[in-house]
N, C-alpha and C positions, 0 to 999 in steps of 0.2 A: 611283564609277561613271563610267565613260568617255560622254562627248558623243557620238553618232555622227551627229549631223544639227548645220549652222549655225544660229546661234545668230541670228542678225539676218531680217529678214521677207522673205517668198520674196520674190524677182523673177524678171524674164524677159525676153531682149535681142526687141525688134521695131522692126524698119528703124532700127538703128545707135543704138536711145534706150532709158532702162529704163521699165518702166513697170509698177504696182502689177499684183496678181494680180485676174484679175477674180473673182463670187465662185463661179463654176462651175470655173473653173482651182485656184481654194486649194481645194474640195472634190476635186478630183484628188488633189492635192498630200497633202493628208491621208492619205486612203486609202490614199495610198502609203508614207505616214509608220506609218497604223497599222497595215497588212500586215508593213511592216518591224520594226517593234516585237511582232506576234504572234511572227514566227519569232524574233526575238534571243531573247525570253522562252521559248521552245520548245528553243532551244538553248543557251544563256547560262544562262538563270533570272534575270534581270535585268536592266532595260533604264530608260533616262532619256528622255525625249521634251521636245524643246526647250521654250521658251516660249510659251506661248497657244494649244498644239495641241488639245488634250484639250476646252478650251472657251476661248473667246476672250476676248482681255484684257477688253473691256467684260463679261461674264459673268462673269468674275476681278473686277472691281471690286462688281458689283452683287453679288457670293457675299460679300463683305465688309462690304458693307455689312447684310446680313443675317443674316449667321452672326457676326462678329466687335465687335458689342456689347459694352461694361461690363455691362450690362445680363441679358446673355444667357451669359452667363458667371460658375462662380463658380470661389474659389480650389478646386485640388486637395486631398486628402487629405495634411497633412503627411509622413506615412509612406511615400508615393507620389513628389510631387514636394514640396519648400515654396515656389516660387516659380513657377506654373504658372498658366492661369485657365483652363478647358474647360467643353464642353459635350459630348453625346456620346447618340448613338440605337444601336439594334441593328433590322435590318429584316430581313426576311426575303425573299429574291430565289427566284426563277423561271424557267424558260428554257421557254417551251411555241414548238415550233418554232424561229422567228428574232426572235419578239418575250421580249422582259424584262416580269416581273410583279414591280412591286414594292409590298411592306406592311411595317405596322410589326410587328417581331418580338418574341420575348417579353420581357416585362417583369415582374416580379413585385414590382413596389414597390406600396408603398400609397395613392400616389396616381399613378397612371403618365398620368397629364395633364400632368404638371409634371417630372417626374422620372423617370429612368431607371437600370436596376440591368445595371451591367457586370462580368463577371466572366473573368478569364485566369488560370488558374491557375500558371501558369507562373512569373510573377516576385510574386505576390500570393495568399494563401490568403483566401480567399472576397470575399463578393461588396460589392461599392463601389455608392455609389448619386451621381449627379450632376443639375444641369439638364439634362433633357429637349432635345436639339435636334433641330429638328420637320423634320426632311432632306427629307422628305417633299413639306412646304409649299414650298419654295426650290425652285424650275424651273432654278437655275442650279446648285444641287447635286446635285439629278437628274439634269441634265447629267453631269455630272463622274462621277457614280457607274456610270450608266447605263456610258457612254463606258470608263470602266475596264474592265467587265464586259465590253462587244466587244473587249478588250486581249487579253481570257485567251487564250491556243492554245485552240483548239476539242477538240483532243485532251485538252486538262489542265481544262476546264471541268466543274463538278458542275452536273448537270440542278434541281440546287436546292439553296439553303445560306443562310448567312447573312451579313450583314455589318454590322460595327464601325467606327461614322463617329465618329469624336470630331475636335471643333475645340479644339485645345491653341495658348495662345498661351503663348509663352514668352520669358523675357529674360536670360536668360546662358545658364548648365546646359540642355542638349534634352534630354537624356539622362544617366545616371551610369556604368552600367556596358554594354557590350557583351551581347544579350540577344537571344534569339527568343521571340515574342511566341506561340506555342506549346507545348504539354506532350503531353505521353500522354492523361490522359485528358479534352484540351480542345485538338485541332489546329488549327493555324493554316497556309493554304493559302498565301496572298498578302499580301503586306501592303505600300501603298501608301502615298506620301507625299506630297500636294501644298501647297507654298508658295504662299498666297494672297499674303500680302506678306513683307516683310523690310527691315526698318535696321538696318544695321552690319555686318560682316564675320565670315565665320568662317561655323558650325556646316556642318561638312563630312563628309557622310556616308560612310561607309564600310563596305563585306562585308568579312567573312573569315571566314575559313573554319573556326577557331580563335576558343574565346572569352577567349584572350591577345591577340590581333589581332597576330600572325605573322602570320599568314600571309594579307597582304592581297591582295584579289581585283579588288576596283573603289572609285573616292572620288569624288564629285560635291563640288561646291558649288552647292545649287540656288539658281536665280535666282526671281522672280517668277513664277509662271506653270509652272512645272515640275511633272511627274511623274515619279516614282522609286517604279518597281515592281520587288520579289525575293521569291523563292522564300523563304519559314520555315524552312521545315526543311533547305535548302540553309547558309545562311548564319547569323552571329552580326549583327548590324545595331549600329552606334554612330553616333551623331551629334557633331562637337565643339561647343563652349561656343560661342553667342556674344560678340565684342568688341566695342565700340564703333568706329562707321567715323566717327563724325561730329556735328556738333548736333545729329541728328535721336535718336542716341542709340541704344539696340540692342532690337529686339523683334523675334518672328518669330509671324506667325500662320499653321499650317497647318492643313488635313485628314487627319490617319492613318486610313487605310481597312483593316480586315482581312477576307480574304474565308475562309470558313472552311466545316465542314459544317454541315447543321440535325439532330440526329438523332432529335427528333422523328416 
């Protein structure tokens, strides 16, 4: 995926000095950021948003500390991934007007306090059950998800659907093979990706258009703090492996969001 906004924190020249954005100015700046990001998305089908726009690094810190627990996490379904740890809800969203109504969506496990039952049928035949993440509870991932949803073009938005928050932390392999996270009789609208944190280098995302990956479209490496939103059913999605950059060793924790119908 190509950058199309700097990467380093706004500034602004006044009387020959720089000086930080005040917070009425970076609320400009935003809205400019995500107007721009509506139309690439409207015309593209694809678009990356620098770092800490979406929600801000301290809301990026506190979202980790609350979603990215040992705790709060367990390992994946070997069949799935065998080296993964996630958690994951399904809610159900709203548009009445200009405001967002969001609830938890369906669930049909047997104890849906604790637990939550995800299902794509597309790279998986039937349904997975996992930890419960309570997306809900977290104001700073209501954030994030909210903030997505103002992302969609208003033209491509559903007046109501659902959405697929899972926190996958991973440490080498993101992915195995090139995949849309949709099918026929289980579509997938959106499907969003934000790096809460990251150690080590590599896992570099990649469109195309082709699921040989010919035929490539866009590649990011996201930093901290990024979102990386495309179109399903436009694109095949791969991510590469993490490497190790350093002592600190290689793990990557994000949020995949898919935004999808309810048909219900």
């Amino acid at each position: 995926m190509r950058r199309h906004f700097p990467l380093s924190e706004p500034r602004i020249e006044h009387s020959g000095m720089m000086h930080a954005l005040t917070d009425e100015e970076d609320q400009v700046i935003n809205q400019e950021l995500f107007e721009a990001t509506r139309e690439e998305l409207a015309t593209r089908r694809y678009a990356v948003l620098r770092p800490d726009v979406i929600i801000s690094a301290i809301d990026r810190l506190k979202l980790c500390a609350a979603v990215f627990q040992d705790a709060r996490l367990e390992a994946d379904q070997p069949d799935m991934h065998p080296n993964r740890s996630r958690a994951d809800a399904v809610l159900k969203f709203a548009w009445r007007g200009s405001d967002l109504d969001l609830r938890l969506g369906p669930n049909p496990s047997a104890v849906p306090e604790t637990r939550q039952v995800v299902r794509y049928t597309a790279n998986h035949e039937g349904d997975r059950e996992y930890l419960r993440l309570r997306a809900l509870d977290i104001p700073e991932l209501r954030k994030l998800l909210v903030g997505l949803l103002n992302l969609i073009p208003r033209e491509s938005r559903r007046e109501k659907g659902l959405l697929g928050v899972h926190a996958l932390r991973t440490f080498g392999d993101i992915v195995f093979v090139r995949h849309r996270d949709g099918s026929v009789d289980a579509p997938v609208d959106w499907v969003a990706s934000y790096v809460a944190s990251k150690s080590g280098d590599g896992a570099e995302t990649q469109l195309t258009l082709d699921q040989d990956g010919k035929l490539l479209i866009a590649k990011a490496v996201l930093a901290q703090g990024q979102l990386a939103v495309h179109h399903d059913a436009t694109f095949f999605h791969y991510v590469t492996p993490l490497v190790s950059g350093g002592p600190d060793g290689k793990q990557r924790d994000a949020v995949v969001i898919t935004i999808r119908p309810d048909f219900e």
